[in-house]
Backbone as a ProteinNet text record, in pm:
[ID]
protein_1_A
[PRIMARY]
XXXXXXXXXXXXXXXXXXXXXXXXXXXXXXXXXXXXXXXXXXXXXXXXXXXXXXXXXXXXXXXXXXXXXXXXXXXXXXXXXXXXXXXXXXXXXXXXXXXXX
[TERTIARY]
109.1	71.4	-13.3	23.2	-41.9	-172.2	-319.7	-387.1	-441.1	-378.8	-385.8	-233.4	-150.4	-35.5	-42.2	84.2	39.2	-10.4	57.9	4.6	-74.6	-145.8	-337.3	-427.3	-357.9	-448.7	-493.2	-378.2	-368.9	-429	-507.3	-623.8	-694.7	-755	-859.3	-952	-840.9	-864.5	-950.7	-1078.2	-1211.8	-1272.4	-1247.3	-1388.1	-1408.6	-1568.5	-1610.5	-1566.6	-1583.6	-1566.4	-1688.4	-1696.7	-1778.9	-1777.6	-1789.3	-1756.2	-1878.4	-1886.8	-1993.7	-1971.9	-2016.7	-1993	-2047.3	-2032.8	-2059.8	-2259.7	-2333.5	-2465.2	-2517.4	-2418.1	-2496.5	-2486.8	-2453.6	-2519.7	-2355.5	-2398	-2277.9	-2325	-2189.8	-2177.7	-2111.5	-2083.7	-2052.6	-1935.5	-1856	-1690.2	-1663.9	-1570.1	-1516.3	-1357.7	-1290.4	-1140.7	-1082.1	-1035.8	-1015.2	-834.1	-750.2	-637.5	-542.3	-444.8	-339	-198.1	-172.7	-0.4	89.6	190	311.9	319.9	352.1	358.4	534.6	621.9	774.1	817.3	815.8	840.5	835.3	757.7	726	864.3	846	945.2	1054.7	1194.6	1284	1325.6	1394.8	1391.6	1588.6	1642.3	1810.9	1846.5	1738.8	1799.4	1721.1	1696.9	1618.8	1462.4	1430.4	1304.2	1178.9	1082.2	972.4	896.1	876.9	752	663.5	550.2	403.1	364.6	394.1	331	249.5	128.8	60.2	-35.7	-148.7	-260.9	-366.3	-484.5	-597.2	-705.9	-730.5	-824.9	-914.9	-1113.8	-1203	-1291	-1424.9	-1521.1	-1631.7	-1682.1	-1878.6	-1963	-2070.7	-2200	-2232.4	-2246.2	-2295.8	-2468	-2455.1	-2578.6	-2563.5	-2419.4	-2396.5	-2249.6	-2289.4	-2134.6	-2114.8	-1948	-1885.6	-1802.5	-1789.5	-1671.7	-1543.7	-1448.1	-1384.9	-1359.6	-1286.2	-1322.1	-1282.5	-1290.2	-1267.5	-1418.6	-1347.3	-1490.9	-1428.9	-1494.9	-1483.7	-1518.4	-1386	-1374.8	-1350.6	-1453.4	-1479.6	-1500.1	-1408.9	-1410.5	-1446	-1463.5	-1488.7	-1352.3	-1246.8	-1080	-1006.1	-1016	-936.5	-1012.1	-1170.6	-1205.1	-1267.5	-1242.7	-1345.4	-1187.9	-1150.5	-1043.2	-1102	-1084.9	-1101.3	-974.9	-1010.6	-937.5	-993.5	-893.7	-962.3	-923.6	-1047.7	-1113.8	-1115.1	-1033.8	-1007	-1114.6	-1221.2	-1326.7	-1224.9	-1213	-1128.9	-1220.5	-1307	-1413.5	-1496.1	-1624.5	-1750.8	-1791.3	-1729.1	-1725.7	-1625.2	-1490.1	-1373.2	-1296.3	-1285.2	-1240.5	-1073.9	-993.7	-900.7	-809.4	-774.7	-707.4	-574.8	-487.7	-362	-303.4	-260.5	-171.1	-18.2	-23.6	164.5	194	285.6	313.3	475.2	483.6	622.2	675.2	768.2	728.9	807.6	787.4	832.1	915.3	1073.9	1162.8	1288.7
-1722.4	-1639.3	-1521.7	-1425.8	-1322.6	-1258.1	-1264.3	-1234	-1114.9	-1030.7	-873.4	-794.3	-928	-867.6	-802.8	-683.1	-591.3	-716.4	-791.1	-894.3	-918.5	-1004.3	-1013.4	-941.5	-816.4	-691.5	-661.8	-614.6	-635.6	-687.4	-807	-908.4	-827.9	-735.5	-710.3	-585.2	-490.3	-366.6	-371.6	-340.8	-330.4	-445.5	-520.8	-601.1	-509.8	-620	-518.8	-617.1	-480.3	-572.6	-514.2	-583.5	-544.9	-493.7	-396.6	-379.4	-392.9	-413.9	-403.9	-375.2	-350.5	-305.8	-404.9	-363.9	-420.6	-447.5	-352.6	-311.7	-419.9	-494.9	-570.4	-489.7	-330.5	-246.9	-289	-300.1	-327.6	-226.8	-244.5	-139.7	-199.7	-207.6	-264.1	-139.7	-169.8	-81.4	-150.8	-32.9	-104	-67.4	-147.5	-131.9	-96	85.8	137.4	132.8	150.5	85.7	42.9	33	-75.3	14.7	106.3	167.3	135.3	126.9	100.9	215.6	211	379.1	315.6	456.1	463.2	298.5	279.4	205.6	34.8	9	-97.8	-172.1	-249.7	-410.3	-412.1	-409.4	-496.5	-375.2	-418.7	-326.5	-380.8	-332.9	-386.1	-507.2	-559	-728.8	-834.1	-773.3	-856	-898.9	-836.8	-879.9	-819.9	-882.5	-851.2	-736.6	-627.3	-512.5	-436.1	-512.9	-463	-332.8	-254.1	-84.3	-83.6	-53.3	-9	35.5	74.1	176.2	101.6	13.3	18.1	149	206	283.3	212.1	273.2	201.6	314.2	310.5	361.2	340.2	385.6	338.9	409.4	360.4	376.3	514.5	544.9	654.6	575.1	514.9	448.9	425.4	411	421	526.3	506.2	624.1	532	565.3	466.5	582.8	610.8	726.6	618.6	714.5	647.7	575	417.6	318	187.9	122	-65.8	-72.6	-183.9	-247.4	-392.8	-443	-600.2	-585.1	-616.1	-625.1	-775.4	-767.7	-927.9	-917.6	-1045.7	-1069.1	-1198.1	-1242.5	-1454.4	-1479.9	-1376.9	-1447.5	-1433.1	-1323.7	-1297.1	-1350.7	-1402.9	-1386.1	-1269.5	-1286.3	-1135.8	-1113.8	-971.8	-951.6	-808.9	-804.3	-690.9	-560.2	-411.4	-322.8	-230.3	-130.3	13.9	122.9	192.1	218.8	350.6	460.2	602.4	645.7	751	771.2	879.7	935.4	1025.1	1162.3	1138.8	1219.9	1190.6	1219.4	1187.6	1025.6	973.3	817.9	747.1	836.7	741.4	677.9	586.8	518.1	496.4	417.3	383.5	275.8	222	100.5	122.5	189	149.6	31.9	-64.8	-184.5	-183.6	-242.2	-201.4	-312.1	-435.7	-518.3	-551.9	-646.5	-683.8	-839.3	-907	-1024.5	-1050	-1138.2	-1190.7	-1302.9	-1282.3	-1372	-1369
-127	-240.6	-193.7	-242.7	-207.4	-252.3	-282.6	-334.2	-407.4	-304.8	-404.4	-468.3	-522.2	-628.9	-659.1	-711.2	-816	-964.3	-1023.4	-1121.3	-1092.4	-979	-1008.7	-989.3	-927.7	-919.1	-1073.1	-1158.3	-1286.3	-1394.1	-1398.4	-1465.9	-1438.1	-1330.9	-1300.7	-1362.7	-1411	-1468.8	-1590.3	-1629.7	-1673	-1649.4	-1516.1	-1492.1	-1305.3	-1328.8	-1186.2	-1060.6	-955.6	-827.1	-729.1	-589.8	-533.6	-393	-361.9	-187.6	-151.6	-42	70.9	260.1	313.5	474	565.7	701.2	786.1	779.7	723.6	667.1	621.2	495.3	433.3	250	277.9	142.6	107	-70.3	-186.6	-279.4	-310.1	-465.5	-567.5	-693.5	-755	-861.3	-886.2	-877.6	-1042.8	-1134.1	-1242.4	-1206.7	-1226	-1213.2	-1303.3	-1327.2	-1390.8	-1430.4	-1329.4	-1321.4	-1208.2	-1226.7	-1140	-1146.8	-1046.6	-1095.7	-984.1	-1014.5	-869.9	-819.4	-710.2	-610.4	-624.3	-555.9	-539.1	-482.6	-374	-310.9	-381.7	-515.8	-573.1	-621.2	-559.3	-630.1	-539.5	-509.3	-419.7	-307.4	-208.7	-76.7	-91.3	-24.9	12.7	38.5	105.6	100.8	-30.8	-78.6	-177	-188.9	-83.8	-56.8	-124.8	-185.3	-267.7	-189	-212.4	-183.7	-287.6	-256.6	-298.7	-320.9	-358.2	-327.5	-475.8	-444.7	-543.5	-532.1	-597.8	-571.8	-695.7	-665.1	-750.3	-748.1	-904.7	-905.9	-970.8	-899.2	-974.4	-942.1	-1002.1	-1041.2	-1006.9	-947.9	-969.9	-1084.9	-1024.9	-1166.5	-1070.9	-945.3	-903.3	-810	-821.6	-723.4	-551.6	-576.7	-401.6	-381.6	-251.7	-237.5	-99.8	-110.7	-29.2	60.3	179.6	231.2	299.4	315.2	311.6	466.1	447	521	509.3	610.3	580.6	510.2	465.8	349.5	288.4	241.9	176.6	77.3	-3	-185.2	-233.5	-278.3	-319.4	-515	-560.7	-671.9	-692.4	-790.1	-790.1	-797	-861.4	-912.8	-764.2	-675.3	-599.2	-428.9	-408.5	-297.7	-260.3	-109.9	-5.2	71.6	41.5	88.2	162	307.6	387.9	364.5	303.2	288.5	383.1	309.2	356.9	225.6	188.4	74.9	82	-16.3	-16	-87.7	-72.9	-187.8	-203.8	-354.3	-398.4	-438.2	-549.8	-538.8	-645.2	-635.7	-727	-763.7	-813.8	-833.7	-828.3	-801.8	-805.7	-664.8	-688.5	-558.8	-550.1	-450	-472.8	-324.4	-363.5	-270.9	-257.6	-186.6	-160.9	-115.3	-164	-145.9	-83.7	23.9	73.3	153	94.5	197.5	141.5	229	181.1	268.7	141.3	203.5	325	395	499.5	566.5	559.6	598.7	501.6
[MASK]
+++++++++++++++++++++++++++++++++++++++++++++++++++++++++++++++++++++++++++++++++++++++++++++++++++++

C-alpha cells in the first residue's frame, strides 16, 4: 500500500501537516489541495501511476526553501519528500511513482 495515494493524499486537504529538517525546526502546513498532474492513473500495460501534486500553506511563522524534509501526519506517518516553496506561504509536493511488476 502506498502511503501518499492520490486517495489518501485526498482525506487530507484542510487538515494540517507537519514538516521538519534535519535541525529539529517544524512548521506546521494546512493542506490546501490534491490535483492529478498529466501522467495520473494507467500507463500501456495497465499499470497504476501516481502523478500528483499536494498544495499547502503555512501560517507564515517559518519558511521552508526548497528541499528534502519530513512530512509527518498521525493518518499517513513520517514520510521523507522533497518540498517546492512556491512563494510567500505556499508550498507544494510533487508525487510520481508507479507500481511495480
Amino acid at each position: 500500500m502506498n502511503p501518499l495515494s492520490m486517495n489518501n493524499a485526498q482525506k487530507l486537504i484542510g487538515e494540517t501537516i507537519s514538516l521538519f529538517d534535519e535541525q529539529g525546526r517544524e512548521g506546521h502546513f494546512v493542506v490546501d489541495a490534491v490535483l492529478p498532474l498529466e501522467r495520473h492513473g494507467f500507463d500501456d500495460l495497465g499499470r497504476v501511476i501516481e502523478h500528483f501534486v499536494i498544495n499547502f500553506q503555512g501560517d507564515g511563522s517559518t519558511h521552508f526553501p526548497d528541499g528534502h524534509y519530513h512530512f509527518k501526519h498521525p493518518k499517513l506517518g513520517e514520510i521523507p519528500l522533497y518540498v517546492f516553496h512556491k512563494s510567500g506561504h505556499d508550498y507544494e509536493i510533487i508525487v510520481d511513482s508507479q507500481q511495480v511488476g
